[in-house]
Every structure is written in structure tokens, then in C-alpha cells.
N, C-alpha and C positions, 0 to 999 in steps of 0.2 A: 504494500500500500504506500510507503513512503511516509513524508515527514508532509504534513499538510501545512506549513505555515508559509511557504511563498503564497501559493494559492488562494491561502486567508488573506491577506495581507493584499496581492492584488485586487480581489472582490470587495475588499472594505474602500480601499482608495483612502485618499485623503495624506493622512499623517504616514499611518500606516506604508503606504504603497510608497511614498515619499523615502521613507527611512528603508523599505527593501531595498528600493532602487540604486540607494547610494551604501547599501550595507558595507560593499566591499573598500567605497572610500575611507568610512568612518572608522571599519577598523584599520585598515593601513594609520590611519592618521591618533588613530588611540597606542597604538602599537610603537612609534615612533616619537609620541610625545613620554610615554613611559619609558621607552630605552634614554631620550633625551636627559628625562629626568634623573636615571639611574646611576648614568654617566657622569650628570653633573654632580652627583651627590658624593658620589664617588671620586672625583677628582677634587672636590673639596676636603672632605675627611681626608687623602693624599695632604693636601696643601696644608690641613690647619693642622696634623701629625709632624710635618716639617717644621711650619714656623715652633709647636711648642720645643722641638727637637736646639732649636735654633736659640730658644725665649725673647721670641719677638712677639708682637700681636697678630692675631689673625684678624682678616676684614670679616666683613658679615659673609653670611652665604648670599644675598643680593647683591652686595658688589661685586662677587666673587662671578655671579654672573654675569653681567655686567662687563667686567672689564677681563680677566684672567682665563674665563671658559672661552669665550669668541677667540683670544688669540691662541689657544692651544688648541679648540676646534680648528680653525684654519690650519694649524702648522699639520695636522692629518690628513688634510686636504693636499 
């Protein structure tokens, strides 16, 4: 018989039909903000392990965004 929920979802229309249509967008881009996220968290706890290592300050984790992930993002690029 299969999994009946495209099919639901087409006959409803609306939201519904909307959110199947672009299913595979929305997880690509869930999938992608969670590795982003993991990444960045991760190279910060990296980063603020050094500075204590160091006993200097560490910035926040927004700055850390901000300014320190974008150039280390890049230099992988």
C-alpha cells in the first residue's frame, strides 16, 4: 500500500501541498544550518580551550561568529 502522506498532502492543498513541494528544500537547508551550527560551536570551544590554555580572554560566541568563523570558513574554501 505504501506511505499515504504525499497523497494526503496533495489533496489537502494549501499549506500542506506547499510544505511537500518544497520538503526536499527545507531539509537540505535544516541539515546545513545544523552542521553550520555544529561547526561553529565547535571551533569555538577549539578557540576559547586555546585562549584559557594561553590566559587571555575569550570573545563571546557572537563575535566569534562574527568575525573569526567567516575567516576560517573561507581559508577551507
Amino acid at each position: 500500500m505504501g506511505c499515504l502522506w504525499p497523497y494526503w498532502a496533495v489533496k489537502q492543498g494549501g499549506v500542506w501541498q506547499k510544505l511537500y513541494q518544497n520538503s526536499l528544500t527545507l531539509a537540505y537547508t535544516l541539515f546545513i544550518s545544523i552542521s553550520f551550527y555544529f561547526h561553529a560551536y565547535g571551533s569555538y570551544e577549539v578557540y576559547r580551550q586555546q585562549q584559557l590554555l594561553s590566559h587571555e580572554e575569550a570573545i563571546s560566541f557572537s563575535k566569534y561568529l562574527v568575525g573569526s568563523l567567516w575567516f576560517e570558513s573561507f581559508q577551507n574554501w
